[in-house]
C-alpha positions in Angstrom: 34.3 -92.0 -99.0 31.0 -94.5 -99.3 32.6 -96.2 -96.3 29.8 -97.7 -93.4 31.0 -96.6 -90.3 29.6 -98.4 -86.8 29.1 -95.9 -84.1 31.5 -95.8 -81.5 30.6 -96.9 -78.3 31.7 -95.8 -74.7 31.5 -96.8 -71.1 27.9 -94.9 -70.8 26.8 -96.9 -73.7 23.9 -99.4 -72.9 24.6 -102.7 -75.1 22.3 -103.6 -78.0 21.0 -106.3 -79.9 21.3 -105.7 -83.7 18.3 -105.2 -85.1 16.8 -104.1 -88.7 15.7 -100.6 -89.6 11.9 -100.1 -88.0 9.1 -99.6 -90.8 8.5 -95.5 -90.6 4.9 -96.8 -91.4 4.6 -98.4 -88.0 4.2 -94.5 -86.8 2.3 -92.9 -89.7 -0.7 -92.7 -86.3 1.7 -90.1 -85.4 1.1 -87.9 -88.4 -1.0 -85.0 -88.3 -0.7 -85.2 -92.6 0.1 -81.6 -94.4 0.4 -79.5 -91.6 3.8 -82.0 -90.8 4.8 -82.1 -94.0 4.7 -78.5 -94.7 6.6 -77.7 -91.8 9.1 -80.6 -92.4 9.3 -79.2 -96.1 10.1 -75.6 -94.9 12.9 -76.5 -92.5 14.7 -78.7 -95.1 14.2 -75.3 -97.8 15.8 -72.9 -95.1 19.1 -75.5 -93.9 22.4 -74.4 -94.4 24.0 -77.2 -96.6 27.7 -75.8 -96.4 29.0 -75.7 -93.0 32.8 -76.8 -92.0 34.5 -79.9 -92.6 37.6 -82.0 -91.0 40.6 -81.1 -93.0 42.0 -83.9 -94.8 38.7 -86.3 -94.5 37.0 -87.4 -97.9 33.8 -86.2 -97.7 31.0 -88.9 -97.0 28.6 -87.3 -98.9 25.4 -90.0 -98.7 26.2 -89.9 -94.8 24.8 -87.3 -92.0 23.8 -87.3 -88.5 20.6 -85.2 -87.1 20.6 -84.8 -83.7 17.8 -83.1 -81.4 18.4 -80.1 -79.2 16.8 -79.9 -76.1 17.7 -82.0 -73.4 20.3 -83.9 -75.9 22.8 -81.4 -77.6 21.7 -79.1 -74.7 20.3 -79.3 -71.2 17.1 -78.0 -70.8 14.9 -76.2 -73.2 17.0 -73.5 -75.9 13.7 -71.3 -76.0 13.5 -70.8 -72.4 17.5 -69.7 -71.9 16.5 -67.8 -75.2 13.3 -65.9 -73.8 15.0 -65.6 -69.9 17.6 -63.7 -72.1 15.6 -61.8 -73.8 13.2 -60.7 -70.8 17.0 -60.1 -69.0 16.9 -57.0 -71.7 13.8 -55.5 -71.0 12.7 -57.3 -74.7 9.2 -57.4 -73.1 6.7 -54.8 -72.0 4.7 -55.1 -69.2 1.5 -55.7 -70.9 3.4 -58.2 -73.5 4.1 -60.1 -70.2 0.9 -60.5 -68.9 -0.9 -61.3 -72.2 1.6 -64.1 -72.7 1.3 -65.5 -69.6 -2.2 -65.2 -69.7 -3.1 -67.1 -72.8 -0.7 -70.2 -71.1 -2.8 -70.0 -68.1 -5.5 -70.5 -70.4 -4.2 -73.3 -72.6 -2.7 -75.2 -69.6 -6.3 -75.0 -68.3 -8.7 -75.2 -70.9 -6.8 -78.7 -72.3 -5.5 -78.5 -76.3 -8.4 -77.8 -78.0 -8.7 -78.3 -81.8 -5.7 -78.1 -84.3 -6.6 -74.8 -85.0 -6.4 -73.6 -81.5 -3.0 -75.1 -81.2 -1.9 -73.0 -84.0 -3.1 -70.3 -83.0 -1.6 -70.1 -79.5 1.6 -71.3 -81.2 1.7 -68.3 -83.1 0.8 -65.6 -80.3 3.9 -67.7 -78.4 5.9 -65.9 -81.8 4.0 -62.5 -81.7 6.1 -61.0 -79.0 8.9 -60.7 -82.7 6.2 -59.3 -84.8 7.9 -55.6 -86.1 11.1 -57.1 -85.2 14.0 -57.3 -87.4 15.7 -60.9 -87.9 19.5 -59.4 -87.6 18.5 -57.8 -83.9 17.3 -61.2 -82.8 20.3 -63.3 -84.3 22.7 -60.5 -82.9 20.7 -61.1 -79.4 20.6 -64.7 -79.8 25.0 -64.7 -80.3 24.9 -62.5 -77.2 22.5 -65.6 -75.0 24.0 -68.0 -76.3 27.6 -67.3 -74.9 25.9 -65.9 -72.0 23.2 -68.8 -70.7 23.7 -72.0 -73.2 27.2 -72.7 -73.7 27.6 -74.0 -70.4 24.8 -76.3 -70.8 26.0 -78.5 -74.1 26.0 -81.8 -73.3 30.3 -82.6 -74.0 29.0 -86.6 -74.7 26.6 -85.2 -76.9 28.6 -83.1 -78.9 31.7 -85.6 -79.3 29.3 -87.7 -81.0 28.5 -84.9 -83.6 32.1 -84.1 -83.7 32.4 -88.2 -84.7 30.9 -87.6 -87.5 32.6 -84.7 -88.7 35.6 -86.2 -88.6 34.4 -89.2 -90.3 34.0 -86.5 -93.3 29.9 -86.3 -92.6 27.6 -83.6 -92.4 25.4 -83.2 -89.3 22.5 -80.7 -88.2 20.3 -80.2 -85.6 16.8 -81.1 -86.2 14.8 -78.8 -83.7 11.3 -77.0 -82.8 13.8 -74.2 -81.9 13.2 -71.4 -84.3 15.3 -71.6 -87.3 17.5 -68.4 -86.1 18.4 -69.5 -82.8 19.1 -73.5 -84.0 21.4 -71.9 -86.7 23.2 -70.0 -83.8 23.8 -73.1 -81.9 24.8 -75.4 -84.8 27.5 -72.4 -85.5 29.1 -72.3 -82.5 29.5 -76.2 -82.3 31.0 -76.3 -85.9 28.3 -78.3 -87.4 27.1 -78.4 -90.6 23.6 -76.0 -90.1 19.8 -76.7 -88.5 16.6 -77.5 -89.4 14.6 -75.5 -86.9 10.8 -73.8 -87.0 10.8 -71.3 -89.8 9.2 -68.4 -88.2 7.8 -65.6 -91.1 9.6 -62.4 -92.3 9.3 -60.0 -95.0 12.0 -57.6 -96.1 13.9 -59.0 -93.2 11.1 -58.3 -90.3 9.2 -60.6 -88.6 5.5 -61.2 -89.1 5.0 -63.2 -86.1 3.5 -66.4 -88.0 5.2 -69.3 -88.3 6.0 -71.0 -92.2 3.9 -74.1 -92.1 3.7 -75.6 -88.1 6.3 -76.2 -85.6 9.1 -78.5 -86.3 7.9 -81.1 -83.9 7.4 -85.0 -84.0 6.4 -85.9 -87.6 7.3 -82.7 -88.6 11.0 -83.5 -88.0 10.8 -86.8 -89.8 9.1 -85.2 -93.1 12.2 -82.9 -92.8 15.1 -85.2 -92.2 13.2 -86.9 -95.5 13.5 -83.6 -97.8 16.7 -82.9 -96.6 18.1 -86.1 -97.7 16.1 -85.8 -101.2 17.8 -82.4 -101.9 21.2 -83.6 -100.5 21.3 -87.2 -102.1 21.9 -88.6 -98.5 21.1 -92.6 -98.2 18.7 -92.7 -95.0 19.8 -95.8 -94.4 23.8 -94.8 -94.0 22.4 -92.0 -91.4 22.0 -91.2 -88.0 19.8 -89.9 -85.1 19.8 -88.9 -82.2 17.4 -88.0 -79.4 16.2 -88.1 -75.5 12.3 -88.0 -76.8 9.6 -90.4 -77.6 8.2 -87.6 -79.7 10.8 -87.9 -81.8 10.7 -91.6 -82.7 9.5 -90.5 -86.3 12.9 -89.6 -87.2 14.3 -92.1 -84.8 13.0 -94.3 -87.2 13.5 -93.1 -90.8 17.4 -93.5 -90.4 19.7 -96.5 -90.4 21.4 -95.9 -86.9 19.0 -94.7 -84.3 20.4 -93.6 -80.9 18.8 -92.8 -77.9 21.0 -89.8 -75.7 19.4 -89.0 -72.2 15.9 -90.5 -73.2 12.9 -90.7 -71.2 11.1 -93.4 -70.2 9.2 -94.7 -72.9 12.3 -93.6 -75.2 14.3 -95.8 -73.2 11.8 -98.5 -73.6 11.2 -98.4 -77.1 14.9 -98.5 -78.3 15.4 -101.5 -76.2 12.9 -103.5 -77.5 14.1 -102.1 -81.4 17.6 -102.5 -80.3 18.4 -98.9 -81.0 21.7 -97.8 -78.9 21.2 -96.1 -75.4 23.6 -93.0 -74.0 22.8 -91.3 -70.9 25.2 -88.9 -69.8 23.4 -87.4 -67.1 25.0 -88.4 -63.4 22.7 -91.0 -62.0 20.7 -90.9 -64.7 19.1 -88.4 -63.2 16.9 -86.4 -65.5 18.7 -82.8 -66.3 14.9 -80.6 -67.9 15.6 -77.2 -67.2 12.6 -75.1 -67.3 10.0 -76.2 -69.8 9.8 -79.8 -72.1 11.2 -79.6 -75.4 7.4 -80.9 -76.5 6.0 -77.5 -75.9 8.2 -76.1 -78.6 7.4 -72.3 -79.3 4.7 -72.8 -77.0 6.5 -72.7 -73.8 7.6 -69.0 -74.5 5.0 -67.5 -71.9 6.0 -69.6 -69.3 10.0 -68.8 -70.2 8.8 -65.2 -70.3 7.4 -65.2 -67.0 10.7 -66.8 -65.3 12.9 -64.3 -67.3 11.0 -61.4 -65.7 12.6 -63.3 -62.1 16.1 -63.8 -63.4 16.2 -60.1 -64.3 14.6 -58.9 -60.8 17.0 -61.1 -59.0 19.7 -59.8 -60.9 
């Protein structure tokens, strides 16, 4: 217990230079202010705190991992096995389908627009579970899971969560995912809980709006940072782990930083801060599968749309 523990390394493992923790205040550009914080505050509120331990470890309990989802616990993007799932079940009307596809046809082309615009085609990408209750979307999301993710869990990825559970730590996924589903996955891969997008529900139905933004880039950071207020964690005795430059925020917050099937300028920023490189993907070729992680609940039309094709094939 208290003990500093050096991460492992294997045969995938690109060698590194020590190097001291990065100032978090090098990235603060990076910050889009309350609307990160917010969400970052929300995600650390809603995390499970209690999941399983090793038997017979002392609990490291200032210690904890955070590891990103899509396209480093998991290949691909979870929302778009989620939504091809879900459009697999006739989840979607016809008209549903066509308004979401339509509105990405119209953000792709129309460029980003102002923050508020974002939001709100963030939050018609969620409408499609307005009226819906949250236990029929976690039962559906158990059912996807088995069915179109478990396959797809990186096995380096996951040892190195299963390190630290043995070395008596806690560790959660840090995720735009919403909440539900990245509380699925954490489940079935024994970890400790998630920090996902906290998506709105009263009485246990969903409003379709989110609970601050999406957990995204900053966002994640401001989380990993109230998580570790509430949980007495020492930052600095912590861990991270990504494939995105997006998420170089909380990348940099914690004392080990590690960079698991990153893209390019991932790849080239942890070598010049010496931040360990795995890539487990053969060749190093890159494994996205359907939409970028960046696009977050966003990319839910365009998963939508190639659902609708699974389930016609099928």
């Amino acid at each position: 217990m208290g003990r500093r523990r050096e991460t492992p390394r294997a045969s995938d493992a690109e060698p590194v230079d020590d190097a001291s923790v990065p100032d978090p205040a090098e990235l603060t550009a990076l910050d889009d202010g309350g609307a990160a914080r917010d969400a970052g505050a929300a995600a650390a509120a809603a995390a499970d705190t209690e999941g399983p331990v090793a038997p017979s470890v002392p609990p490291d309990l200032t210690a904890a991992a955070f590891f990103d989802v899509d396209n480093t616990m998991m290949m691909g993007a979870s929302i778009f096995h989620f939504a091809r799932g879900l459009a697999a079940r006739n989840f979607f009307s016809g008209a549903d389908l066509r308004g979401f596809v339509w509105q990405q046809v119209k953000f792709r082309l129309g460029g980003e627009g102002t923050p508020e615009d974002i939001r709100q085609h963030r939050e018609l990408a969620l409408s499609f579970v307005a009226g819906r209750e949250v236990s029929e979307l976690v039962e559906l999301g158990e059912e996807i899971y088995d069915e179109l993710m478990s396959d797809r869990i990186w096995e380096g990825t996951r040892a190195l969560a299963q390190m630290h559970l043995d070395a008596g730590q806690r560790v959660w996924l840090v995720t735009a995912t919403p909440l539900e589903l990245a509380g699925i996955i954490a489940r079935r891969l024994g970890l400790t809980g998630a920090l996902g997008t906290v998506a709105e529900h009263d009485g246990g139905v969903y409003t379709g709006r989110l609970v601050g933004e999406l957990l995204h880039g900053p966002a994640k950071a401001h989380a990993v940072r109230a998580l570790a207020t509430r949980e007495g964690l020492d930052l600095r005795r912590c861990s991270a782990y990504s494939d995105s430059i997006n998420d170089a925020p909380m990348l940099s917050v914690v004392g080990t930083a590690v960079a698991v099937n990153p893209d390019a300028e991932l790849r080239g920023l942890a070598r010049k801060r010496g931040w360990e490189i795995r890539d487990f993907r053969s060749g190093r070729r890159v494994a996205r599968i359907g939409v970028p992680s960046v696009l977050g609940a966003g990319a839910v039309a365009g998963a939508v749309a190639a659902g609708a094709a699974y389930r016609r094939r099928g």
